[in-house]
N, C-alpha and C positions, 0 to 999 in steps of 0.2 A: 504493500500500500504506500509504503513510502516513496518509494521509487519511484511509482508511476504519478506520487504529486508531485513529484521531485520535475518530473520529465515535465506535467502538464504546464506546471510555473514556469521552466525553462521556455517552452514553446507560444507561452501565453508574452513574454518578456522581448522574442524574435518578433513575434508576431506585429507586437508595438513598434518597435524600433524601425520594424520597416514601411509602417502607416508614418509614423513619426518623419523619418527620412525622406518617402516619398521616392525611392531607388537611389536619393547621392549619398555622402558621406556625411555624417554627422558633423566632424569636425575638420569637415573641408575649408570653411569661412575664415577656422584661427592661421590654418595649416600655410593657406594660401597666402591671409594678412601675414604672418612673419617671414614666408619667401618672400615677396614685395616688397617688405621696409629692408632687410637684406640686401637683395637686388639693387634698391633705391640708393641704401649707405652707401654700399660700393661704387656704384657709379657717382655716388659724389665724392669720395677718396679720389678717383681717375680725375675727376675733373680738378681737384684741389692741388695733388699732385703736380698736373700739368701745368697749371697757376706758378705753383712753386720752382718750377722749372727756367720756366718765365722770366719769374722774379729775377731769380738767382744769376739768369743771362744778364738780365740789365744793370744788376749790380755790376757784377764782373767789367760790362761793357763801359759803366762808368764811372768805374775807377781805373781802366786803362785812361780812359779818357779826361781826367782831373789833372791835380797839378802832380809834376812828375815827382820822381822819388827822392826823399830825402838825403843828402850826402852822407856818407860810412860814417864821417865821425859825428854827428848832428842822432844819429841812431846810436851810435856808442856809448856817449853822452847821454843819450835821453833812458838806456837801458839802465847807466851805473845809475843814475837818480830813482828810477825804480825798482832796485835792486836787484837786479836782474844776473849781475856780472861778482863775481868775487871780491874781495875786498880784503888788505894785508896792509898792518899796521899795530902799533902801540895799543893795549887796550886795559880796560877796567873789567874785571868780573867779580858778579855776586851771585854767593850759593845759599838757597831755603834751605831748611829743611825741619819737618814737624818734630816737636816735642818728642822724646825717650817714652817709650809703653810704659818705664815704670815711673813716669811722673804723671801723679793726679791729685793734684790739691784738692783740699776738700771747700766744697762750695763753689771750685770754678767750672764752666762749662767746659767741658771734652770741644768741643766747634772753640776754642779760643787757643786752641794747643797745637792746630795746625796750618797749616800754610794754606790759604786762600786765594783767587782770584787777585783779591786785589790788595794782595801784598806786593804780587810779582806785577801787577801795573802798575802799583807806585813807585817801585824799585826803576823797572823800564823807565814811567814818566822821569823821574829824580835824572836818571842819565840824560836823557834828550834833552830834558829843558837845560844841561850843563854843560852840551856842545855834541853829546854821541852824533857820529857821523852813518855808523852801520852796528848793526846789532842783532843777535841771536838768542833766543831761548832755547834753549833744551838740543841746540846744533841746530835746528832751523832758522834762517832767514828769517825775520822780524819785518815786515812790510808794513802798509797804509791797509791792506787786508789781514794782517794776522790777529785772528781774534784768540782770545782767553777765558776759558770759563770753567766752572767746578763743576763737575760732575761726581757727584758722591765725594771720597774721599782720594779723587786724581782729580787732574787737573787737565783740559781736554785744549789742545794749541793745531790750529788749522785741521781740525776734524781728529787727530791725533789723542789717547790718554796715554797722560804721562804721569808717574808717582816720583814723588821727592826722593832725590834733590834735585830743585830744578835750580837750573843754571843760569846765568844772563852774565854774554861776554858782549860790552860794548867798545868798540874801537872810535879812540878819539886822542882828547886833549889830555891825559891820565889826570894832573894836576885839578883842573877844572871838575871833571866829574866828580871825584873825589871828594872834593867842595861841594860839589851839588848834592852827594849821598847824604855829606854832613849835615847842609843847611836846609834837608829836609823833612819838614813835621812828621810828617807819616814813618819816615824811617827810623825816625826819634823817637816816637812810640814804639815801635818794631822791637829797636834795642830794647824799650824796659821790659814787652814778654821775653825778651831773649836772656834778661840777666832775672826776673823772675820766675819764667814756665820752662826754661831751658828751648826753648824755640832755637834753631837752629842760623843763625849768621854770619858767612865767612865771604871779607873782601880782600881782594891781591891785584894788585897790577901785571900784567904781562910787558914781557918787552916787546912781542912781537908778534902776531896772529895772522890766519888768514881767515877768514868767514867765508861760509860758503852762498851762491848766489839765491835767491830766491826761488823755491819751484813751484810754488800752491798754485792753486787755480788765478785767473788773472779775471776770470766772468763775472757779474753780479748778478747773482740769484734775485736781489730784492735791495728795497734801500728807501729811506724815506728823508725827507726833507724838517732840517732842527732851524723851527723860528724860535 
């Protein structure tokens, strides 16, 4: 008895489907719509594509056609300004480095024990503004792009983590920067974690260095305008 209600349901449920349909496919209408938008995308990729083809001649065409190329040295010049070229000379370095595991004073926060963000930009700023001509963190290239930021407990430099000790060797004036590490507030704070939480800071002059040239990316992803 089962079975044959089994069958009857079954035949009673064809039977609908094909009143319902009327002989086409139920779900011909979706099947059809997403071939079409499909077909449609595509042929706008080809046409887009081609655009882009386009584009890309007429650029090419006119910058053949603009003003001619810059003189070698006028590009050599403009490369060492962006640091692009190496760099050998006299320099100053300064080395972070976070507080001993086994110092923890009681009542000071653990985030005050270690090297931050913007210890190592004050340090960097302290040099620049005191004449650095070229400069490195961590053996990269220091540019007008080289960003700094803390991520947990490293410290991340042109998409890069890096864990202390981080380094910063700048090539200049030795005398001048030297004065400028002094005469600055930020680093003069620095020192008092350093002779209170044992925070790590060691400076030396080099007689002679070479820095290597910049590689990062030279693109901007993004950028916004400071009124």
């Amino acid at each position: 008895m089962a079975t044959i209600a089994v069958c009857v349901l079954a035949g009673f449920m064809i039977a609908a489907s094909a009143v319902t349909s009327r002989g086409t496919d139920l779900r011909s209408n979706r099947n059809t719509d997403l071939i079409q938008l499909v077909e449609q995308r595509a042929q706008r990729n080809r046409v887009l594509q081609s655009s882009l083809t386009d584009l890309r001649a007429d650029v090419d065409a006119l910058s053949k056609a603009g003003t001619p190329a810059l003189p070698q040295q006028q590009l050599e010049v403009a490369a060492a300004l962006a640091g692009f070229t190496a760099v050998a000379g006299p320099a100053v370095s300064v080395t972070l480095t976070d507080a001993p595991l086994t110092v923890r004073p009681v009542g000071v926060d653990e985030d005050l024990l270690v090297v931050h963000q913007q210890d190592i930009q004050a340090m960097m700023n302290a040099l620049w503004s005191s004449g650095a001509e070229a400069m490195t963190l961590q053996g990269q290239r220091v540019s007008a792009r080289t960003g700094v930021k803390c991520v947990g407990n490293t410290v991340v430099i042109q998409g890069v983590p890096y864990a202390p000790p981080y380094v910063i060797v700048a090539i200049g004036d030795q005398k001048r920067m030297t004065a400028g590490l002094a005469a600055s507030d930020y680093v003069r704070i620095y020192k008092q974690y350093v002779d209170r939480y044992k925070l790590g800071y060691a400076q030396r002059v080099i007689d002679d260095v070479t820095l290597p040239g910049y590689t990062g990316t030279v693109e901007l992803t993004s950028a916004t305008v400071n009124r």
